[in-house]
C-alpha positions, 0 to 999 in steps of 0.5 A: 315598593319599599315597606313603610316603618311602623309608628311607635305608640302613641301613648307617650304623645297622649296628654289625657288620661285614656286608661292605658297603664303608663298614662295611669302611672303617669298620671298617678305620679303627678296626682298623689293627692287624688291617688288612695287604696282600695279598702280590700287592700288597707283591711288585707294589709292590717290584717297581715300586720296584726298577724305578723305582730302576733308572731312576733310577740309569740317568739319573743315569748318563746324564747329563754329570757337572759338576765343581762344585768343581774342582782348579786352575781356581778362583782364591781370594782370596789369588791375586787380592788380590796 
């Protein structure tokens, strides 16, 4: 007596959504509309920006400041021409 094949899972024959994980992602991809974040993860991520964006502003201020255009040191074309 021959051993019988086990089935595959039926998820992929589905056509409801049951709550497995690829019938979500499935269902999520054909419904962005209806799909938005949990408010822990919109407050948590406006708070990582906030920080990031504090960094950022700290380095920046951090650093030596360079004068990429200065006043009276440059000499133009007219000024060496003579």
């Amino acid at each position: 007596m021959t051993r019988r094949k086990k089935t595959r899972s039926l998820a992929d024959k589905v056509t409801i959504r049951t709550g497995k994980r690829k019938d979500y992602k499935k269902w999520r991809h054909e419904n962005p509309d209806q799909v938005t974040s949990s408010r822990r993860f919109t407050q948590k991520k406006r708070q990582q920006r906030k920080l990031q964006a504090a960094r950022k502003l700290a380095r920046q201020e951090q650093g030596a400041s360079i004068d990429i255009h200065p006043e009276g040191t440059s000499t133009s074309s007219e000024e060496r021409d003579e």
